[in-house]
N, C-alpha and C positions, 0 to 999 in steps of 0.2 A: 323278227318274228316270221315265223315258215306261213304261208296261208293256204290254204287246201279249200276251194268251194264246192260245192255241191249242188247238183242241179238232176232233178229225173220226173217221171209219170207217178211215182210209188203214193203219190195222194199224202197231206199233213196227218191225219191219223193212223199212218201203218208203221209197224215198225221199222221197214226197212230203211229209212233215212237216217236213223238213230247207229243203226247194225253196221251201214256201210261205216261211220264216222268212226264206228268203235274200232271196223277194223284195219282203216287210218291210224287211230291210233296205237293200235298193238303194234304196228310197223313202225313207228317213227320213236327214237330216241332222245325226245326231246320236245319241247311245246309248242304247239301252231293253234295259229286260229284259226276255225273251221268257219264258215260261211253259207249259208243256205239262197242259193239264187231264188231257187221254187223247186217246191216237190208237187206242182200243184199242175205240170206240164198237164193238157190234157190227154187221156188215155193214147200210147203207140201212135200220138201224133209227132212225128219226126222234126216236122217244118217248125211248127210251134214251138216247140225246144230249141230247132236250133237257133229260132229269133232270139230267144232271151238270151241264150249264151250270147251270142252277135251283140244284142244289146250291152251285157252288162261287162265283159269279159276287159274293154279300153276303160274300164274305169280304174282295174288295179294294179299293181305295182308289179316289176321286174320278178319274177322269181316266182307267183302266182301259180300253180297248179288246179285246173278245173278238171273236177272228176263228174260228168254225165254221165248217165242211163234214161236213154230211151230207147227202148230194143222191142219192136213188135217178134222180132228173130228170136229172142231170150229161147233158151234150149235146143237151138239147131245149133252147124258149125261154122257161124257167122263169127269174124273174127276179131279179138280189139285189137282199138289203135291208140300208140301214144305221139301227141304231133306236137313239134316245136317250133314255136314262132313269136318272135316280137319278146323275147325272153322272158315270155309264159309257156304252159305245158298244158295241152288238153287231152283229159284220156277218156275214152267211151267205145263203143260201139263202132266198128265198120259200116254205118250206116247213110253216112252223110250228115250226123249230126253236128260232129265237131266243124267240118270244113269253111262252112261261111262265117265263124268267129276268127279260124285260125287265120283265115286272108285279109281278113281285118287288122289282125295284128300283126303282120309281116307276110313275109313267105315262107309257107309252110317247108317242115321235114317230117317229114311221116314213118312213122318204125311199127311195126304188126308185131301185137305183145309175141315174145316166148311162151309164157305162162300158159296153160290150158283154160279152155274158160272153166270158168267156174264164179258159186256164190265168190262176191268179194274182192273179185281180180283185180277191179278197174280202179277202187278204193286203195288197194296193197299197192297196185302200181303208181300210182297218184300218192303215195306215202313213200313210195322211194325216192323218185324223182324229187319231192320237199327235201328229203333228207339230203340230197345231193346229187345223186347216183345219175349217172351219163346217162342218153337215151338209148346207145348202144348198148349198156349194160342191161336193159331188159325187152329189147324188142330188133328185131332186124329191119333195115331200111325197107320200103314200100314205093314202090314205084304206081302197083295198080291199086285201088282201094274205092270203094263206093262216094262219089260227090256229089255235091247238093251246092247250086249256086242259086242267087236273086238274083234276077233279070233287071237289070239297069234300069234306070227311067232313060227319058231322052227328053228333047227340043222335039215338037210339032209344030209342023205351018202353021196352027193354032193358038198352039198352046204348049201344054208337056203332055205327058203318055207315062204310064208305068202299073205297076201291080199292089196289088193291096200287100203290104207285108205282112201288119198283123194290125186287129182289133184290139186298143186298152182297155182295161178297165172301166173307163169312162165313157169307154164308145168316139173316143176320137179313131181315125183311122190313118196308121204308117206306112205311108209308100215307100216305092223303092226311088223315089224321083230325085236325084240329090239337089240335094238344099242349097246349092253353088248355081244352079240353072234358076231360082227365084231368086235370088239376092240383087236382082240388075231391076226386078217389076218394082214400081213404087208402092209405101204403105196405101191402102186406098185402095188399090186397084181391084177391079169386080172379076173373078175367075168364076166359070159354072163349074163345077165338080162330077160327074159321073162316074161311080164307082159300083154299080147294082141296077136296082129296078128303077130307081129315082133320079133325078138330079137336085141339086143342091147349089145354090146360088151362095159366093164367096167372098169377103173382102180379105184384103192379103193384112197379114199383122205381125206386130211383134208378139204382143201378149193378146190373152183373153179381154183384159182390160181397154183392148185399144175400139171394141164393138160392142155394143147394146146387147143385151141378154136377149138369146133366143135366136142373135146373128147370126152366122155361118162365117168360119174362119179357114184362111188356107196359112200358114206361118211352117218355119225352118224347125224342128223339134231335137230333142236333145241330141239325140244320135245324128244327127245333120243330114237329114233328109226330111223332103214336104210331109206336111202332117194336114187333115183335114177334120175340124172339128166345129161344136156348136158350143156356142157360150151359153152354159146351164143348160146342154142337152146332149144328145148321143148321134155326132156326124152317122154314127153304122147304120141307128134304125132310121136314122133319115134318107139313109141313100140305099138301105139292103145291102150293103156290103158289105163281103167276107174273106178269110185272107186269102191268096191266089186269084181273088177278081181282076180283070185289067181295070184302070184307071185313070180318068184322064181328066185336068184342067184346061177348059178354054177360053179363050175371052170372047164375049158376048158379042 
């Protein structure tokens, strides 16, 4: 089964989430399943899109096709790209969207559509490449193209250092700290958090379950980097942090 996702700003009530899939589907000669990461990006924020993709992009299979839009650009002559990496295909925007998924999954090949823009490009294009079709076959190789990298975390005399990635849901807060630099501290261990206006006093954990309701946790989270959250509360408004804040755990 072909799988084709989708990911943009377009908001769950607008058409346009429905219109791009349809016209995936007029392109493809045969049945896929479509996938919705979020249409819920918040407005011509670039970063934020391109975390979800980065998030959710290693969860699926060889062959995978991610079709994004988030283009504050939308009607200049800002150009797509279709990039090939980790034998998935992401297509979007020259904007920096796609970049920090595609390095996640390999090493990128970058091709700058043929196609002119227009409504529905990046959807036709992302229904070819399902269908089969080389990346040659609808885009020329790209050497220069607009990128968008996260800033490492690292090792401090302290402690670690790194940047808010993004805010969940829940108010836990993603750094960019990777999760390989806590894995050496013991469960237990007291980290102060500062990520905002506040600080935030921490024990390191596996689960929520492993602290008292109302605790403050620092734990490895799915995408395998530090995560900082409260058990039954919202690490973000406890600390003011937002995404692109620097970050830092130290020990007391």
């Amino acid at each position: 089964m072909r799988v084709i996702t989708f990911l943009s700003d377009f908001g769950g009530r607008s058409p346009y989430p429905a219109a791009m899939k349809g016209a995936a589907a007029a392109a493809l000669d045969a049945a896929a399943a479509f996938v919705d990461i979020s249409h819920d990006v918040p407005s011509r924020d670039i970063r934020a899109g391109a975390y979800l993709l980065w998030s959710a992009a290693p969860a699926f299979p060889a062959g995978t096709v991610h079709c994004a839009v988030v283009d504050p650009g939308v009607g200049t002559a800002r150009a797509a790209l279709a990039v090939a990496s980790g034998g998935q295909w992401l297509v979007g925007p020259d904007n920096g969207l796609l970049m920090p998924a595609a390095r996640r999954l390999g090493t990128p090949a970058v091709a700058r559509l043929r196609v002119p823009r227009a409504a529905g490009v990046s959807a036709t294009a992302a229904a070819a490449l399902a269908a089969g079709a080389p990346l040659e076959a609808i885009g020329a190789p790209a050497d220069v193209f607009v990128d968008l990298a996260f800033p490492a975390g690292r090792r401090t005399d302290g402690g670690f250092a790194g940047e808010v990635l993004a805010v969940d849901p829940f108010g836990n807060v993603v750094s960019t700290i990777p999760g390989a630099l806590l894995a050496d501290v013991p469960a237990g261990s007291v980290l102060v958090a500062d990520a905002g206006a506040a600080a935030l006093r921490t024990a390191v954990a596996h689960t929520f379950g492993d602290v008292p309701p109302g605790r403050g946790i620092v734990y490895i989270g799915s995408d395998g980097v530090v995560e900082v959250a409260v058990n039954g509360g919202s690490a973000a408004a406890a600390l003011g942090a937002a995404p692109g804040a620097p970050v830092r755990l130290r020990f007391p």
